[in-house]
C-alpha positions as CSV (number, residue, x, y, z in Angstrom):
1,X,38.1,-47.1,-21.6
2,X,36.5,-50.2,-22.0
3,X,33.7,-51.5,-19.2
4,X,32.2,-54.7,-18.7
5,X,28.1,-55.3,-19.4
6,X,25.9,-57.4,-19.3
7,X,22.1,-58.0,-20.5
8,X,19.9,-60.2,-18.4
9,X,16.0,-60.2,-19.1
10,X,14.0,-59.7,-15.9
11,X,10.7,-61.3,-13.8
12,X,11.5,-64.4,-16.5
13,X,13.1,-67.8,-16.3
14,X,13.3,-67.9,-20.3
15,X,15.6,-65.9,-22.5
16,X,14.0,-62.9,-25.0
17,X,10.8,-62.5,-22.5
18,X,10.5,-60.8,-19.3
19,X,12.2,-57.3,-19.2
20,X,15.6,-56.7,-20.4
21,X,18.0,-55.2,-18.7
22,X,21.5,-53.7,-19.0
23,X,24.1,-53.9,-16.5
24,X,27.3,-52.5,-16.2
25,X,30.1,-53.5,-14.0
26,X,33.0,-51.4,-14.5
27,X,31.9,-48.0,-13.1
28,X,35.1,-46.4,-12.0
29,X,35.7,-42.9,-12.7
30,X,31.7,-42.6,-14.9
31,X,30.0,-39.6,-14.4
32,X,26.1,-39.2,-14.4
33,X,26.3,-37.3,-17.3
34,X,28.0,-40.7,-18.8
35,X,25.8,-43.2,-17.3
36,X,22.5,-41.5,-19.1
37,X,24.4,-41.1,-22.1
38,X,25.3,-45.2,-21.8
39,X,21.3,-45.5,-20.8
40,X,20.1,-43.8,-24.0
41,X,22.9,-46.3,-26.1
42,X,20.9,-49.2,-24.5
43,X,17.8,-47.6,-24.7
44,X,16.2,-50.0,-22.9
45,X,13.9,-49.1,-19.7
46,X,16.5,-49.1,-17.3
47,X,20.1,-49.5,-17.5
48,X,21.7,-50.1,-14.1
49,X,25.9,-48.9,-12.7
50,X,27.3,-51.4,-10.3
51,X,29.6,-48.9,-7.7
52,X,31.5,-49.7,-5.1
53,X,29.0,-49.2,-1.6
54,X,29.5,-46.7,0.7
55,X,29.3,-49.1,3.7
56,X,31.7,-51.8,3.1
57,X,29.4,-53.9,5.2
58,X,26.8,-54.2,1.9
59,X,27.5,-55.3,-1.3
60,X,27.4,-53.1,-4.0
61,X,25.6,-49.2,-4.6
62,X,23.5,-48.9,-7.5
63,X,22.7,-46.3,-10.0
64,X,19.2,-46.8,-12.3
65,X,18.6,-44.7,-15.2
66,X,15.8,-44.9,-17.8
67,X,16.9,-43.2,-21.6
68,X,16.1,-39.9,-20.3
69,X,16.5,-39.4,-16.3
70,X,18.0,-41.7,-12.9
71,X,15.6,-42.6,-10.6
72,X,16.2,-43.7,-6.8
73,X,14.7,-46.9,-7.1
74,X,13.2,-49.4,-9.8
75,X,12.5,-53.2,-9.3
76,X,13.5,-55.0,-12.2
77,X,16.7,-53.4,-11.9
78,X,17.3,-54.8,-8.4
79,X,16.4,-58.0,-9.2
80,X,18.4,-58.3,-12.4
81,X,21.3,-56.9,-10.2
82,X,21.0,-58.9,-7.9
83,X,21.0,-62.1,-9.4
84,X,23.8,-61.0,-11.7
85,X,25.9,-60.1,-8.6
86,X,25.2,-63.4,-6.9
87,X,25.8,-65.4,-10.1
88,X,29.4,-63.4,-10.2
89,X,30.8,-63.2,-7.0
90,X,29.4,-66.2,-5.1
91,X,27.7,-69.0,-7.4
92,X,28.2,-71.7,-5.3
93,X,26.1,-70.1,-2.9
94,X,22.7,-69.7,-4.7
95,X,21.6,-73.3,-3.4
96,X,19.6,-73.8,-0.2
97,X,18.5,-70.8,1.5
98,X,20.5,-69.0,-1.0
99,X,22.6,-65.7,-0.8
100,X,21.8,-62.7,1.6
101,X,23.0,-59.4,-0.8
102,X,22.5,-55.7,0.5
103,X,22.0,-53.0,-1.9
104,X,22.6,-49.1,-1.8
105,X,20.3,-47.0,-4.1
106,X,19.3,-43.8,-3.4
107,X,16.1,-44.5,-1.9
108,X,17.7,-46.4,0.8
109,X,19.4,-49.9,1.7
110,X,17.5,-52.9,0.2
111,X,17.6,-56.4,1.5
112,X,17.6,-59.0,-1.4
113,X,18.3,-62.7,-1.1
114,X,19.5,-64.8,-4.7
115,X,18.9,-68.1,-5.1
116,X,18.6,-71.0,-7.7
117,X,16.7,-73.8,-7.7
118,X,17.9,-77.1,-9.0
119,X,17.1,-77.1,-12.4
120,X,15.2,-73.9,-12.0
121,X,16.8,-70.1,-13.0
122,X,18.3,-68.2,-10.5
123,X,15.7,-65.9,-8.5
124,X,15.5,-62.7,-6.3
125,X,13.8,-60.6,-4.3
126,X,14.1,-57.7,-2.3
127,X,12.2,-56.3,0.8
128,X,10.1,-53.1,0.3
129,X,12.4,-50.5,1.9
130,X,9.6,-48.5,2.5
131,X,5.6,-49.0,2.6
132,X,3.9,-48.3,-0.3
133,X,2.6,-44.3,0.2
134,X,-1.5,-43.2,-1.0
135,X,-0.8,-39.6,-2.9
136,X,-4.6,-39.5,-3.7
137,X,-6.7,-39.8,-6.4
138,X,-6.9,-38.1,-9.7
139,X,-9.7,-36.3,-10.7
140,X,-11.1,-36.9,-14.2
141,X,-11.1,-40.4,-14.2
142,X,-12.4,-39.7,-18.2
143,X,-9.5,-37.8,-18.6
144,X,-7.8,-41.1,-17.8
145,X,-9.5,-43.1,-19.8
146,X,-9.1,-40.7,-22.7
147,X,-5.3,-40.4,-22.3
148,X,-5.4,-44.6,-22.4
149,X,-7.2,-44.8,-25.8
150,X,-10.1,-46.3,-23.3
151,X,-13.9,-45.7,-22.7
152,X,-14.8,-44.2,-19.4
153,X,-17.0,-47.3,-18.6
154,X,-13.7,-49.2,-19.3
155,X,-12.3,-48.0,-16.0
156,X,-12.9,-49.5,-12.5
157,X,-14.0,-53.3,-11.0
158,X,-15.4,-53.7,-8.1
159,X,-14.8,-51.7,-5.3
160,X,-11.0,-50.7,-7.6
161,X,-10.8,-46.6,-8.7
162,X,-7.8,-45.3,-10.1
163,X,-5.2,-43.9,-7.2
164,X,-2.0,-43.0,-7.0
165,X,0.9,-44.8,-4.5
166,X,4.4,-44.3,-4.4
167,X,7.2,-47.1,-3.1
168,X,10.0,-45.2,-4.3
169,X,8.4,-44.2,-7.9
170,X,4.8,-42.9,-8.2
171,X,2.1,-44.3,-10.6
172,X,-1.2,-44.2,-10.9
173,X,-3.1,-47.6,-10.7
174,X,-5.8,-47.6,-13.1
175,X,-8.1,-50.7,-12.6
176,X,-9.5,-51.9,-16.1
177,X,-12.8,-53.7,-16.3
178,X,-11.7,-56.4,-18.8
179,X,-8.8,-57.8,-20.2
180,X,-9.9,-57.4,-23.6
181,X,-10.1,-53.6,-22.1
182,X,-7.0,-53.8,-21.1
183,X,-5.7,-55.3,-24.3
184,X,-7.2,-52.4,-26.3
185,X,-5.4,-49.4,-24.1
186,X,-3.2,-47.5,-26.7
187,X,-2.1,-44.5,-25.0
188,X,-2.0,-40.6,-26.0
189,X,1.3,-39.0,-24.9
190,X,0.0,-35.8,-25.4
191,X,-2.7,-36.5,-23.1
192,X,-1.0,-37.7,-20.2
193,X,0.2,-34.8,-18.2
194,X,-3.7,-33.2,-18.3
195,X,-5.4,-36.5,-17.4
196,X,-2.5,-37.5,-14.6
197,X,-2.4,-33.9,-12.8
198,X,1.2,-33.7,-14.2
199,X,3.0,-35.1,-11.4
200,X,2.5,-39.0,-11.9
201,X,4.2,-39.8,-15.2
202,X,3.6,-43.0,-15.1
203,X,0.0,-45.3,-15.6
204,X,-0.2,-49.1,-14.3
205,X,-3.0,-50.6,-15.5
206,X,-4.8,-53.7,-14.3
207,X,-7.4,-56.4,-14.3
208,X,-8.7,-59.4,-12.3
209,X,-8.8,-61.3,-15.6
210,X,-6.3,-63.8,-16.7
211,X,-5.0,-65.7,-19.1
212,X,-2.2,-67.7,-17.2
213,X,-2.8,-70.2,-14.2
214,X,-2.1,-69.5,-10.9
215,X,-1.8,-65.5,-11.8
216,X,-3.7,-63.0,-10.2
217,X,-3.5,-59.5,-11.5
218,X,-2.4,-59.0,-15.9
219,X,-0.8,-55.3,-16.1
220,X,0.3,-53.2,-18.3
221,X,2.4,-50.0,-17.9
222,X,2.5,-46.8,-19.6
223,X,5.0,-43.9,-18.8
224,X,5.9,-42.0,-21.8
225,X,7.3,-39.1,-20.3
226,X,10.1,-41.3,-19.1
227,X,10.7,-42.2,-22.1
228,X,9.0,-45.5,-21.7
229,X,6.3,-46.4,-24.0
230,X,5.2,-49.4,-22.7
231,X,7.6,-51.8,-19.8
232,X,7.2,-55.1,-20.0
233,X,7.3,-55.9,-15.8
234,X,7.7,-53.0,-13.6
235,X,9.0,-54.3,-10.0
236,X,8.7,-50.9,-8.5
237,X,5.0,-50.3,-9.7
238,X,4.4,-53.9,-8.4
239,X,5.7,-53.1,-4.9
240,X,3.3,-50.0,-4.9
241,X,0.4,-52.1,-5.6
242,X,0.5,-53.5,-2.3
243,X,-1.6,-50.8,-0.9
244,X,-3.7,-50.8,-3.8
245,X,-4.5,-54.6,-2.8
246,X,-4.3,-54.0,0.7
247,X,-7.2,-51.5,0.5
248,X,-9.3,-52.8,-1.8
249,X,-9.3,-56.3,-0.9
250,X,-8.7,-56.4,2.6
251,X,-7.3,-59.3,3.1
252,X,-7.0,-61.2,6.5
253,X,-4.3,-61.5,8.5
254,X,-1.6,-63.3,7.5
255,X,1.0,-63.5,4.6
256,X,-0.1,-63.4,0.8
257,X,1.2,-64.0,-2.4
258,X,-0.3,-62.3,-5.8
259,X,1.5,-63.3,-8.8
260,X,0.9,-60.3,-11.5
261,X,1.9,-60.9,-15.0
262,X,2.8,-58.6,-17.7
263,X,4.1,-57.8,-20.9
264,X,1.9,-60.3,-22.7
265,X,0.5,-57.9,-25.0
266,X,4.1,-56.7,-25.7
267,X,5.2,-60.4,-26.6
268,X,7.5,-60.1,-23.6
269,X,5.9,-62.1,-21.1
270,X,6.9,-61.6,-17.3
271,X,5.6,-63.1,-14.2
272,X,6.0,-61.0,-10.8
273,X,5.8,-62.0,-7.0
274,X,4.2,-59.8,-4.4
275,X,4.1,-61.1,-0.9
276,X,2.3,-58.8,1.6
277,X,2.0,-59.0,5.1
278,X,-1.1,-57.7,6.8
279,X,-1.8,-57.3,10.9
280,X,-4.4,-56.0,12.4
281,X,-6.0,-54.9,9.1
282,X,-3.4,-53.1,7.9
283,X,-0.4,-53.6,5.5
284,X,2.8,-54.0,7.2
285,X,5.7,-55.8,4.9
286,X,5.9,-56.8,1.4
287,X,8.5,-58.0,-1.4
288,X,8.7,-58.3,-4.7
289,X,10.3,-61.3,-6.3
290,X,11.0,-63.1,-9.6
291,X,13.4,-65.0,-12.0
292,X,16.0,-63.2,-14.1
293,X,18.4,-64.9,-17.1
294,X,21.6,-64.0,-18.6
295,X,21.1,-63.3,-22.3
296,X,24.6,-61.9,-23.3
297,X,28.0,-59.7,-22.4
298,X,31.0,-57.6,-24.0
299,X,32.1,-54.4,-23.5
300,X,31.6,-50.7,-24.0
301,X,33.8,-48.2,-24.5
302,X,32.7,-45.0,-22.1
């Protein structure tokens, strides 16, 4: 039969940057098996299933799949969802304090709020449904640097050395001394499962250097054996690195907002919000945040 999509690009208010992302709407009756096979058509980094929720009290349950395997939760996903839900079912809302949607994924129930700024593109963001978790650290950090294409003296800034965190999806966070390091990083699949102990697929590089005003952070992220070579703005990878900046930089008390971009290298330019909220020393709430558009629609028969 034939089922409703849609393409939005992600963590960008202008079309053809940012991350793109396909959602379908009509998921009645698809099986898993169906939804990956839809996910490797698209072939993009994720592909996302609009369901029915299993509390009628929230909006809509979601299914995220990358071209080879589902995950529980991924950001850019949730945000493109959620603005494409909002701009579908209640666009009158988005203005003011904007539109309150609640989101089942297998990780949990996420709090997102839509809104759209006038003469701005609509936005979202989402709560962290749980704290980022520390895994560790890996232990070769040449290895790393090796699987990255990189120079050992490439890697770390600072008091920044590679760990590994988990809000939903694990990566190691690999600190890079320059951008024009981080620029050079041209990865080694076959390297990967060696130099990342095998059980972090996934590599999120960054850097204090900028090119952009008013950023913070440029990234870049690497996870071949999902069958990503490079994503241009990873949402999940950017709630994670709230403990990274929460233990390295120790901020005060208070609220704070680090604006990470990404994708530059890639052509694909995308611009992320972190807010964390730190008490007592410690991290206690973030959210990730950012603009999505609508780039096109039609059908697909599955």
């Amino acid at each position: 039969m034939r089922r409703k999509f849609h393409t939005l690009d992600v963590f960008t208010d202008t079309p053809f940057a940012g991350n793109p992302l396909a959602v379908v709407v009509d998921c009645d009756g698809l099986s898993a098996a169906a939804m990956q096979a839809i996910a490797r058509e698209f072939n993009l980094s994720e592909t996302v299933f609009v369901l029915d929720p299993a509390d009628p009290m929230n909006t809509a349950r979601l299914r995220i799949f990358t071209p080879t395997r589902e995950l529980p939760f991924a950001g850019h996903p949730t945000i493109g969802a959620a603005v494409l839900i909002a701009q579908l079912r209640a666009p009158e809302m988005l203005g003011g304090a904007g539109l309150g949607i609640v989101i089942e994924e297998p990780i949990g129930v996420i709090s997102c709020t839509a809104r759209r700024p006038k003469g701005q593109a609509t936005q979202a963001s989402f709560v962290l449904p749980n704290l980022p978790e520390y895994l560790g650290e890996p232990h070769d950090a040449g290895a790393i640097a090796a699987a990255l294409g990189l120079n050992p003296a490439d890697i770390g800034f600072d008091e920044h050395r590679p760990t590994v965190w988990s809000a939903g999806n694990p990566f190691t966070f690999v600190p890079v001394a320059s951008m024009e390091a981080i620029a050079r990083a041209c990865p080694d699949a076959t390297l990967f499962p060696a130099a990342f102990d095998g059980t972090c697929p996934a590599a999120f590089l960054y850097t204090k250097e900028v090119v952009r005003d008013g950023s913070h952070v440029r990234a870049r992220m690497f996870a071949p054996a999902l069958g990503i070579s490079e994503d241009p703005a990873t949402g999940s990878a950017a709630a994670a690195f709230a403990g990274v900046a929460a233990l390295f930089e120790q901020p005060e008390d208070g609220d704070h907002l680090l604006i990470i971009e990404q994708g530059f290298e890639m052509g694909r330019p995308s611009i992320i919000h972190l807010r964390i909220q730190i008490e007592g020393g410690a991290l206690v709430g973030a959210s990730v945040g950012g603009a999505a558009v609508m780039v096109s629609q039609g059908t697909i028969e599955a």
